[in-house]
Backbone as JSON, one array per atom type, in Angstrom:
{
  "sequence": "XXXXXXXXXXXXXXXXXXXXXXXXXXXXXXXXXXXXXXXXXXXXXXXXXXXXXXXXXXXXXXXXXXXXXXXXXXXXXXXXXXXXXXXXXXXXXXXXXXXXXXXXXXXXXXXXXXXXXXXXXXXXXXXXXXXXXXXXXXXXXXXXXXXXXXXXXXXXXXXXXXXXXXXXXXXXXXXXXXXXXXXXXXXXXXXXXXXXXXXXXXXXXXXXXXXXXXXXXXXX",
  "N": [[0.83, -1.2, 0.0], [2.0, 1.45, 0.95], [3.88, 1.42, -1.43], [2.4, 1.89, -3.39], [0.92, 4.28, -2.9], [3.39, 6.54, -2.33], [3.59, 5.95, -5.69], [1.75, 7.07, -6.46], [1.35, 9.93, -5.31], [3.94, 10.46, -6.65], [3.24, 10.28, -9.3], [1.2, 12.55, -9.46], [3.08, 14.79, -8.91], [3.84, 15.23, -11.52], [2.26, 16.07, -12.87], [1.78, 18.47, -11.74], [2.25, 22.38, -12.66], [5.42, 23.46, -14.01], [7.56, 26.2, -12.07], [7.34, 28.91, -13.1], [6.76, 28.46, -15.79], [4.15, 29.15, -18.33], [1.19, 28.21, -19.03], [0.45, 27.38, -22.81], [-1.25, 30.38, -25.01], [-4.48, 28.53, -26.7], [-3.48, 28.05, -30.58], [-4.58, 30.91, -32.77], [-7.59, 31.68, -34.8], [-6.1, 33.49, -36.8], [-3.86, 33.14, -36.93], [-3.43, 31.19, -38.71], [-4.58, 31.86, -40.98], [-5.75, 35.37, -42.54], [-8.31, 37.6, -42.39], [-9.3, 39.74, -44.2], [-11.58, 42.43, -44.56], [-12.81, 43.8, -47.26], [-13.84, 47.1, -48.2], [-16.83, 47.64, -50.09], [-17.53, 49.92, -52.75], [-20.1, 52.44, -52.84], [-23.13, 51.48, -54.52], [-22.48, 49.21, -55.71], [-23.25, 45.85, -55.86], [-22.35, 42.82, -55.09], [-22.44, 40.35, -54.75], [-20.58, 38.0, -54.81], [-19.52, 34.99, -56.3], [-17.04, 34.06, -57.64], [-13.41, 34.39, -57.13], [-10.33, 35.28, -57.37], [-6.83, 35.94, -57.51], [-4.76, 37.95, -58.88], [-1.28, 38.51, -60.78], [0.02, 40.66, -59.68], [-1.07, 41.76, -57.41], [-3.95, 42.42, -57.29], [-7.02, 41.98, -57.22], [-9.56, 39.54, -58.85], [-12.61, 39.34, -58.83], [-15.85, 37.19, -59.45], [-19.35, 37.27, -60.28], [-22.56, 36.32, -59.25], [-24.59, 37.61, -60.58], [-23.61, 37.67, -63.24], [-21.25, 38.94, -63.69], [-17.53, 40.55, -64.18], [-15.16, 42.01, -61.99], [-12.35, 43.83, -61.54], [-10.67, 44.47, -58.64], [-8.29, 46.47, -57.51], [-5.53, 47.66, -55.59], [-6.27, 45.81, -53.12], [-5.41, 45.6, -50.32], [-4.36, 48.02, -49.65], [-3.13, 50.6, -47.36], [-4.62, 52.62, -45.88], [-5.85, 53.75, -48.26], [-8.07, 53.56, -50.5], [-9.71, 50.8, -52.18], [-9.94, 50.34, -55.57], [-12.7, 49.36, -57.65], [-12.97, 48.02, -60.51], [-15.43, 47.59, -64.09], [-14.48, 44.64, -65.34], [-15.59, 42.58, -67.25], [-18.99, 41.95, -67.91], [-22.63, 41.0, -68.55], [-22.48, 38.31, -68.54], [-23.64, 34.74, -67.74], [-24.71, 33.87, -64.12], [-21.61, 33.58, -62.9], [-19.87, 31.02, -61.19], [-17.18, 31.17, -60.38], [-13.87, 31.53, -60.65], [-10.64, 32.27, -61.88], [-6.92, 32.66, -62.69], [-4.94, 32.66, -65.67], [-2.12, 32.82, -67.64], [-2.61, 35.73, -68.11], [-5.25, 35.79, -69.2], [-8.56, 35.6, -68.16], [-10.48, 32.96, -66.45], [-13.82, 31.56, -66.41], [-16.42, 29.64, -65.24], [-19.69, 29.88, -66.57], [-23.22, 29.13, -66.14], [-23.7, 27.71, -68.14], [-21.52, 27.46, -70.09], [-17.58, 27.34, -70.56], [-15.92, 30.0, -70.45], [-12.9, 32.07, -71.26], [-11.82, 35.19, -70.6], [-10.05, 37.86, -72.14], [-8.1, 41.08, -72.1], [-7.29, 42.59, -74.67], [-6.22, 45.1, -75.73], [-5.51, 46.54, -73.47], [-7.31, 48.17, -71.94], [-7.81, 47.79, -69.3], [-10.18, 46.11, -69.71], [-12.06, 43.43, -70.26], [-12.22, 42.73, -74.26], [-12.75, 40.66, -75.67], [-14.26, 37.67, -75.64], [-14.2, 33.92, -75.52], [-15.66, 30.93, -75.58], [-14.8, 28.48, -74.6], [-15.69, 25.72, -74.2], [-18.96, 24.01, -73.83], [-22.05, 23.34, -72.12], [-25.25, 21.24, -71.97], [-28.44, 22.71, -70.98], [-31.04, 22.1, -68.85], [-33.05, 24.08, -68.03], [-33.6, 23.81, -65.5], [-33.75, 25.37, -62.17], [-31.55, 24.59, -60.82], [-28.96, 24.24, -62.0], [-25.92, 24.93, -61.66], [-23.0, 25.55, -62.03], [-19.41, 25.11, -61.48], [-15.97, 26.15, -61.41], [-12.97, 27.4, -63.79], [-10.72, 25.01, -62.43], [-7.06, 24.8, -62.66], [-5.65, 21.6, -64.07], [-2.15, 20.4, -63.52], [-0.93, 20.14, -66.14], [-2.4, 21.89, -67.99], [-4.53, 21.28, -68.58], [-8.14, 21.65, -67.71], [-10.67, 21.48, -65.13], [-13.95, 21.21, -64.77], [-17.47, 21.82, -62.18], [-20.59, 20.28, -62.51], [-23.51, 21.03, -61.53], [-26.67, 19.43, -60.17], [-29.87, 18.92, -61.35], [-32.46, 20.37, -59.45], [-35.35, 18.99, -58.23], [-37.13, 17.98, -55.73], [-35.82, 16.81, -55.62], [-32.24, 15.57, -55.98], [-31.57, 15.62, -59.79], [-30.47, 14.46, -62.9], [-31.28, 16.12, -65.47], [-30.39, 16.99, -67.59], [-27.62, 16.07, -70.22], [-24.65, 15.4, -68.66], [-24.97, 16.42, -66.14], [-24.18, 16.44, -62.72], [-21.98, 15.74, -62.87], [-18.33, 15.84, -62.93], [-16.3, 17.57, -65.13], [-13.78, 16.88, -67.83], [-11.66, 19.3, -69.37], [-9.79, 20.3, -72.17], [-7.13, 22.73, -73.23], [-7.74, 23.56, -75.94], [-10.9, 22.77, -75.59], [-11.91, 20.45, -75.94], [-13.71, 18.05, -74.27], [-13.78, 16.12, -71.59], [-16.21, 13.27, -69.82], [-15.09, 13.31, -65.82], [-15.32, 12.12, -63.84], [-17.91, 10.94, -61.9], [-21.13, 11.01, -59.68], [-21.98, 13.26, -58.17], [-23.19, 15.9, -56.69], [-24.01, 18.38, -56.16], [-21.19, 20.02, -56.37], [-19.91, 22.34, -55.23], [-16.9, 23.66, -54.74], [-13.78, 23.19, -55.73], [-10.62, 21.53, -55.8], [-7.03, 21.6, -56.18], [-4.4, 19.54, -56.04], [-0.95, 20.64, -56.63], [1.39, 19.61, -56.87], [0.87, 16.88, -56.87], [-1.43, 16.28, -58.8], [-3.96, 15.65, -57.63], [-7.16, 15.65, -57.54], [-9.85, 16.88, -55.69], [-13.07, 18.01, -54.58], [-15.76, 19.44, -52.78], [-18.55, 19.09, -51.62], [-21.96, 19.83, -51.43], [-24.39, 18.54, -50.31], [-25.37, 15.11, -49.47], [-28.0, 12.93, -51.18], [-28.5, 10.84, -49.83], [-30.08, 10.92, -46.99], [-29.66, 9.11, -44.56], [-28.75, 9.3, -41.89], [-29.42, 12.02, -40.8], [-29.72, 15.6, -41.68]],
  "CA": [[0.0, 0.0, 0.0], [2.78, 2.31, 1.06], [4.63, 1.74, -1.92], [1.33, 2.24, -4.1], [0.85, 5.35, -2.52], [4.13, 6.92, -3.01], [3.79, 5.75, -6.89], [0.24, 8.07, -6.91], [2.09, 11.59, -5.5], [4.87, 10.88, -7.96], [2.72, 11.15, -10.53], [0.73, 13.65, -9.4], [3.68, 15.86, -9.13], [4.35, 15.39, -12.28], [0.85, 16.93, -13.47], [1.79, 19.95, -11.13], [3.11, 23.01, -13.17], [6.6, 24.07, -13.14], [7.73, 26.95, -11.43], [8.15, 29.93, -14.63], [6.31, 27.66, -17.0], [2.96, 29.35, -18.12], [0.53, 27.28, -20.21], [0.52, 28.44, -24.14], [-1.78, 30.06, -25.5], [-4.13, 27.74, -28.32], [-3.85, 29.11, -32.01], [-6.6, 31.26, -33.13], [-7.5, 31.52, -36.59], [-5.57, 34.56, -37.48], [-2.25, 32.51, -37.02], [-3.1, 30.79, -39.88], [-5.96, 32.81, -42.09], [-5.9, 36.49, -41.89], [-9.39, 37.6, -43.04], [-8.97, 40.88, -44.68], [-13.09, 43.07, -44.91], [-12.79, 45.03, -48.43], [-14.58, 47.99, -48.42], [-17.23, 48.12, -51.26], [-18.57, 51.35, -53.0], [-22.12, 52.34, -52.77], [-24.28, 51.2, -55.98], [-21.94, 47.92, -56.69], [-23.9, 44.92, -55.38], [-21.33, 41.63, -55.76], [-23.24, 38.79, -54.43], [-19.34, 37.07, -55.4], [-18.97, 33.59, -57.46], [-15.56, 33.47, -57.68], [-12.27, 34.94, -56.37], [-8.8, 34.94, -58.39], [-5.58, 36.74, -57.11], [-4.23, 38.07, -59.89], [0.16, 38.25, -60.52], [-0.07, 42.14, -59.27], [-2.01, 41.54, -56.24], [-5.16, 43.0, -57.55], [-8.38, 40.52, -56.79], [-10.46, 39.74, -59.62], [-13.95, 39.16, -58.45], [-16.84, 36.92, -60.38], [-20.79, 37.67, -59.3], [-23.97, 35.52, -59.87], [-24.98, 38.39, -61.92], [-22.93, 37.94, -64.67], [-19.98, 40.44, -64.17], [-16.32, 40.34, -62.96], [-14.88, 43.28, -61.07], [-11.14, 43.49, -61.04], [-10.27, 45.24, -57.45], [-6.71, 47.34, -57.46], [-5.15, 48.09, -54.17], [-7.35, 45.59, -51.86], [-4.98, 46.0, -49.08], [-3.17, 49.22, -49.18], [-3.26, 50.88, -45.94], [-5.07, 54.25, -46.06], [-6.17, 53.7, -50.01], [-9.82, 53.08, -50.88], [-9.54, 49.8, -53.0], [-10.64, 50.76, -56.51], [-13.69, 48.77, -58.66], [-13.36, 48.46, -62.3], [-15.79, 46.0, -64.44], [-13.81, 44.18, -66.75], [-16.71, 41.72, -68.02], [-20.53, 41.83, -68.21], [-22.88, 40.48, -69.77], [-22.11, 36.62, -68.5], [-24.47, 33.82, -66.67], [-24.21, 33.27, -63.11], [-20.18, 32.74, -62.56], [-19.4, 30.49, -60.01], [-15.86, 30.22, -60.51], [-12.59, 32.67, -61.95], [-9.2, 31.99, -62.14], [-6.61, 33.29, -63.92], [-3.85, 32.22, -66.24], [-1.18, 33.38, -68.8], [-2.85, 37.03, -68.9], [-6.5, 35.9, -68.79], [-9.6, 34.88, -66.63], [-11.26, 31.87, -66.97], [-15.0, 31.54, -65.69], [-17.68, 29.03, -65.76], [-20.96, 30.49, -66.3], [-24.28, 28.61, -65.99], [-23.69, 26.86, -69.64], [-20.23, 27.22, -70.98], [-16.37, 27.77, -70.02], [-15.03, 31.68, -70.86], [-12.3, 32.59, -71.72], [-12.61, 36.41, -70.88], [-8.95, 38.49, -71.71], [-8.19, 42.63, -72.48], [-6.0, 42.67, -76.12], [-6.35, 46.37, -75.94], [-5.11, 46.84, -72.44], [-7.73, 49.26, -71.67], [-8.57, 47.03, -68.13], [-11.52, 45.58, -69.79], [-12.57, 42.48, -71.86], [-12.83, 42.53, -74.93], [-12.52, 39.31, -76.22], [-15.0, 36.62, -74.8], [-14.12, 32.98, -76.02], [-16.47, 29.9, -75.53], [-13.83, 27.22, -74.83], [-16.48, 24.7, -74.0], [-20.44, 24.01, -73.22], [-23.14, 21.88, -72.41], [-27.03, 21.5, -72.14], [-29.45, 22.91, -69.6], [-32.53, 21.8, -69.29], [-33.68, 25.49, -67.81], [-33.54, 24.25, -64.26], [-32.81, 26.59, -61.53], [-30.74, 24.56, -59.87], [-28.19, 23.81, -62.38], [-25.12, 25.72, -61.25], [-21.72, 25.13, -62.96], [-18.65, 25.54, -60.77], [-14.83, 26.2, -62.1], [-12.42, 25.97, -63.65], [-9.48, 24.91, -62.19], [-6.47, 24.12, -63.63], [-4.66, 20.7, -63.72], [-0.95, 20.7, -63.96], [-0.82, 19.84, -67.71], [-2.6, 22.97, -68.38], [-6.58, 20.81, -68.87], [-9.42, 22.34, -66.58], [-11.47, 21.39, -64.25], [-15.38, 22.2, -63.95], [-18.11, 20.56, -61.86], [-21.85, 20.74, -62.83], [-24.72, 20.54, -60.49], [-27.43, 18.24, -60.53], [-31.05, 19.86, -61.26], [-33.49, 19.2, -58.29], [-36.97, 18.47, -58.47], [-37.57, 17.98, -54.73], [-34.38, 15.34, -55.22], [-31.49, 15.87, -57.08], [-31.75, 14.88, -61.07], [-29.96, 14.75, -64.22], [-32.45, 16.53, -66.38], [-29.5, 17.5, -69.14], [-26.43, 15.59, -70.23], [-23.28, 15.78, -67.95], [-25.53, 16.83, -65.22], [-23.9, 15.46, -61.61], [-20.53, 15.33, -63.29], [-17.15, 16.58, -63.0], [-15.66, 17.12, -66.56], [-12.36, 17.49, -68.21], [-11.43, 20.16, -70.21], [-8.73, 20.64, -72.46], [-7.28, 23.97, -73.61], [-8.51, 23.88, -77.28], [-11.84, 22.64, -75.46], [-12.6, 19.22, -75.85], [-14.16, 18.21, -73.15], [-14.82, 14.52, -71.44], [-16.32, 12.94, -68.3], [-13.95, 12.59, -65.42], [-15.94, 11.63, -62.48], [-20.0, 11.27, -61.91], [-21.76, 10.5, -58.7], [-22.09, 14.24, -57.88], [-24.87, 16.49, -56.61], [-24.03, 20.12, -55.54], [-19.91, 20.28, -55.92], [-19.72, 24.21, -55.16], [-15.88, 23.86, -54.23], [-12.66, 22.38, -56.74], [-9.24, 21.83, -55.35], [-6.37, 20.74, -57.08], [-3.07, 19.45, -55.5], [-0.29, 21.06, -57.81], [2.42, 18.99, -56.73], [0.5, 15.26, -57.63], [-2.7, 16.57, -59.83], [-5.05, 15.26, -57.06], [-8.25, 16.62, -57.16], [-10.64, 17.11, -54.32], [-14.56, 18.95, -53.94], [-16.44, 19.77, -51.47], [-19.74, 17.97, -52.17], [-22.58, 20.5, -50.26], [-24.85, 17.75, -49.4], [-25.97, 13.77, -50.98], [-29.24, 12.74, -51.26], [-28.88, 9.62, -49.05], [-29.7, 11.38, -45.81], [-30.25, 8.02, -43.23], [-28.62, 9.62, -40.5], [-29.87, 13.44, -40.61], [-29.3, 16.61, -43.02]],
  "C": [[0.87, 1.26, 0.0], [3.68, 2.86, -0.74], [3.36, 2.14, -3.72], [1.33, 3.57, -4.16], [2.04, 6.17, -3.04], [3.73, 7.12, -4.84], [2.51, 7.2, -7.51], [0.78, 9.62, -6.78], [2.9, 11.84, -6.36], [4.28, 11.49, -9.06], [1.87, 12.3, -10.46], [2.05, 15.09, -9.45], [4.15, 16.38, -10.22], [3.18, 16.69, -13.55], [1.12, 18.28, -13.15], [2.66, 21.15, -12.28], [4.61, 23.59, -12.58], [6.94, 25.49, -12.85], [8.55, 28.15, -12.83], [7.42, 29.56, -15.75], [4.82, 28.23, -16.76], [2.29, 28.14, -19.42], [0.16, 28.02, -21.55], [-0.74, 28.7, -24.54], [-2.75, 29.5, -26.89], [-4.36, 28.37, -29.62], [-5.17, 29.39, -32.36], [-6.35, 31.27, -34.93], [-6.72, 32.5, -37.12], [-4.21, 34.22, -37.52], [-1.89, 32.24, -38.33], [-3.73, 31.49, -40.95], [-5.71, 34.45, -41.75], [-7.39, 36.74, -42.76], [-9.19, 39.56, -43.07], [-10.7, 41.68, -45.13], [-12.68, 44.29, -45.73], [-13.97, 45.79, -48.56], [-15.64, 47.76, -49.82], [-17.87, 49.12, -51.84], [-19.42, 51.27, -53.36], [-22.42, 52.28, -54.19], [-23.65, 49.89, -56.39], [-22.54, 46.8, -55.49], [-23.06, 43.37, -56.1], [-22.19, 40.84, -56.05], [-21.86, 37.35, -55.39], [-19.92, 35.45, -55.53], [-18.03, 33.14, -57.5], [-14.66, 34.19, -57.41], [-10.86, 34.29, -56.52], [-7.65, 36.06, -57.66], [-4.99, 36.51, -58.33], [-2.21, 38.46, -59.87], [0.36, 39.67, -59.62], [-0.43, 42.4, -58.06], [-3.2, 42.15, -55.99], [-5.93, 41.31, -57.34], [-9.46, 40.82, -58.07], [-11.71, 38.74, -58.56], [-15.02, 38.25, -59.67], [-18.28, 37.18, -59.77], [-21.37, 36.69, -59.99], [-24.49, 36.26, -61.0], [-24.32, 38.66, -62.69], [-22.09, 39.33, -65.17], [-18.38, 40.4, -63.44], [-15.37, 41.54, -62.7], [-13.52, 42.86, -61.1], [-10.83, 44.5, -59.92], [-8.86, 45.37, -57.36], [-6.84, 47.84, -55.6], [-5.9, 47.56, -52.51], [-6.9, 45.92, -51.0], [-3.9, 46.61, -48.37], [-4.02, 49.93, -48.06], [-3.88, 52.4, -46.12], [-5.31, 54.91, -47.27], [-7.51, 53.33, -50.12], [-9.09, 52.0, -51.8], [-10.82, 50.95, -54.37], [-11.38, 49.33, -57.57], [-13.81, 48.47, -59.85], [-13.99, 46.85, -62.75], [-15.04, 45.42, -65.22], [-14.53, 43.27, -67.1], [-17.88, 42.13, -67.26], [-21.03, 40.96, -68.98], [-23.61, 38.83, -69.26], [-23.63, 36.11, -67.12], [-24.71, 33.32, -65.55], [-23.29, 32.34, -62.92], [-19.87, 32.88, -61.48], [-17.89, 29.65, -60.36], [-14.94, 31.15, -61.56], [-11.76, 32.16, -61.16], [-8.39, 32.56, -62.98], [-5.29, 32.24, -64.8], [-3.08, 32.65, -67.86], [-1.61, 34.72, -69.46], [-4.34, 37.06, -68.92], [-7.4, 35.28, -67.96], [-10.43, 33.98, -67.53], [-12.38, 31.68, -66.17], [-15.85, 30.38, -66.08], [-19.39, 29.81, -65.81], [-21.84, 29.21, -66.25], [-24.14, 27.5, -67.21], [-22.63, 26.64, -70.51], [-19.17, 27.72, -69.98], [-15.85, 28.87, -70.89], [-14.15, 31.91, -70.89], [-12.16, 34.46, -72.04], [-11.1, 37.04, -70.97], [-9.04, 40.22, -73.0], [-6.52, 42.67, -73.53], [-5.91, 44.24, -76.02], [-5.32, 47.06, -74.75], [-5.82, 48.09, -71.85], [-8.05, 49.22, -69.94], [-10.01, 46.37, -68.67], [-11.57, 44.7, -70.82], [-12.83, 42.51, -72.22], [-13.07, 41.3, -76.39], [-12.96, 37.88, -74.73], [-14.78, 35.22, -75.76], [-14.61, 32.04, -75.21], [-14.93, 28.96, -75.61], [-14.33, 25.99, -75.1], [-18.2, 25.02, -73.3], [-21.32, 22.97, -73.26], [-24.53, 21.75, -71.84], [-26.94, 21.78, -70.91], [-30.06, 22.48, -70.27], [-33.42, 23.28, -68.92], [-33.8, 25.15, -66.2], [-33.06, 25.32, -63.67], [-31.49, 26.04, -60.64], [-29.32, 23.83, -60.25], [-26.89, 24.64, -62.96], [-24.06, 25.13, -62.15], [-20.47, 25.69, -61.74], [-17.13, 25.7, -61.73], [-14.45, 27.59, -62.64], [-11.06, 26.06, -62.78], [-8.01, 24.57, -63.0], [-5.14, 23.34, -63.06], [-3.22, 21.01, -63.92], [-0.34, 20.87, -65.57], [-1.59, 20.88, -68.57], [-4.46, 22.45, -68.34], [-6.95, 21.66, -67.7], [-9.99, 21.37, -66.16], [-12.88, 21.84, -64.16], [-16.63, 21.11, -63.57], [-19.61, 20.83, -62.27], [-22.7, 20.04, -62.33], [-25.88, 20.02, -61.29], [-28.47, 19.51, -60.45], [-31.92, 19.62, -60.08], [-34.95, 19.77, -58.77], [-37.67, 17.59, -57.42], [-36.69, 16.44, -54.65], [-33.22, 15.74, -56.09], [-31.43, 15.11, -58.72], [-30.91, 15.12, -62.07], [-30.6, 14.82, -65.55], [-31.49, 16.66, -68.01], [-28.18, 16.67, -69.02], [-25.27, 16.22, -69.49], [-23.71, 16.29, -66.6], [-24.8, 16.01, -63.93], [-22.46, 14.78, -61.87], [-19.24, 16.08, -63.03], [-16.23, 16.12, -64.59], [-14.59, 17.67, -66.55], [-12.01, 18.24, -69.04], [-10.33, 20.8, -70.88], [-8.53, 22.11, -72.99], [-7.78, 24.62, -74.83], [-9.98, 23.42, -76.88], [-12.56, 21.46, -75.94], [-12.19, 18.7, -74.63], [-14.5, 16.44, -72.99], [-14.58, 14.01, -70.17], [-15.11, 12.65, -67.34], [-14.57, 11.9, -64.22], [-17.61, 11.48, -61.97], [-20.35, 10.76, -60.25], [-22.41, 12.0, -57.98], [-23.08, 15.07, -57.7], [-24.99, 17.64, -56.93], [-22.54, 20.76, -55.46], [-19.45, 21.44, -56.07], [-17.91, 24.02, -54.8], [-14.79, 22.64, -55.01], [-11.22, 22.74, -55.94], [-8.88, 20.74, -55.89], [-5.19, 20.56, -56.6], [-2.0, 19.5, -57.0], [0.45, 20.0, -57.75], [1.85, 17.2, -57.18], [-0.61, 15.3, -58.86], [-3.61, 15.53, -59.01], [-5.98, 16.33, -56.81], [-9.45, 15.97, -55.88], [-11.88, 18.04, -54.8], [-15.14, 18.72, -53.36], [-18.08, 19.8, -52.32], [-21.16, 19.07, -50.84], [-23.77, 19.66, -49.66], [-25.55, 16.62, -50.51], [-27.4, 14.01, -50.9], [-30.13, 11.43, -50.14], [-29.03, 10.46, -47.38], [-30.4, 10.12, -44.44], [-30.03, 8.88, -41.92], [-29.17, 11.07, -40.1], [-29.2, 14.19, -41.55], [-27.65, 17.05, -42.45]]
}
């Protein structure tokens, strides 16, 4: 019993703090994320889609309403960030990126190709890379693109619902592949709602974020 005992204060002393030693404290999110709130000027209504860091450190912007905003100076210190549109026009884009000079968007029905030959800040050259049926649902979103290492794209396209999710139009519930002259072919299907594409540069593993199945046994 004695030598029980003993064995129990040992370790308790060991629990005890030491003498100078405070306890750390645990990381908050700003260790790793800084979350930066850009001002926006009165009459521009985003309702953002997509979100590209461009080589300059300007932020191009995409909206549901079919327009993409390139923002200059998001986070100079005692600078208003400045607004300019550089596209209109386009289908609810969920999804910009940029590469080799221009932005790439998915709208609702095709992949864009939106870049400024003029250099005025504004596109004027819209190219259709790729597209593919609606049926006129509302709930047949298009996400992208990304881009694989080998230069192909990435874009995912939501399922229609009809008080379930459906594939009212070809490619519906798919993730397709997209090359840069724009032929295009299935890479993955089982898909409902994949609002979110990530692409590991270093292996070309892709990943999305799936916003909810259809099998719900256990709860929503």
């Amino acid at each position: 019993m004695k030598a029980i005992t003993r064995y129990l204060l040992g370790c308790a002393a060991l629990l005890l703090p030491l003498p100078g030693v405070q306890a750390q404290e645990s990381p908050k999110e700003e260790d790793f994320y800084k979350i930066v709130t850009i001002p926006v000027p009165e009459g521009i209504l985003l309702e953002v889609g997509g979100v590209t860091t461009l080589p300059n450190g300007d932020i191009g912007v995409s909206t549901r309403r079919g327009a993409v905003w390139i923002v200059r100076n998001p986070y100079a210190v005692g600078v208003y960030p400045t607004f300019t549109k550089f596209a209109s026009g386009l289908h609810e884009i969920l999804g910009l990126t940029y590469k080799d000079g221009s932005l790439y968007c998915a709208q609702r029905g095709e992949l864009t190709k939106l870049t400024d030959t003029n250099g005025d800040g504004r596109a004027d050259k819209y190219e259709r890379i790729a597209h593919w049926p609606l049926s006129g649902n509302y709930h047949e979103y298009s996400f992208g693109p990304k881009f694989l290492p080998n230069g192909d794209m990435i874009v995912t396209l939501n399922l229609a619902w009809v008080g379930y999710g459906a594939s009212l139009a070809k490619w519906r519930g798919w993730m397709m592949r997209v090359t840069p002259d724009g032929q295009m072919s299935p890479w993955a299907t089982g898909l409902r709602s994949p609002a979110g594409i990530g692409i590991m540069q270093s292996t070309g593993d892709i990943f999305y974020a799936e916003n909810q199945g259809d099998w719900v046994g256990s709860g929503r």
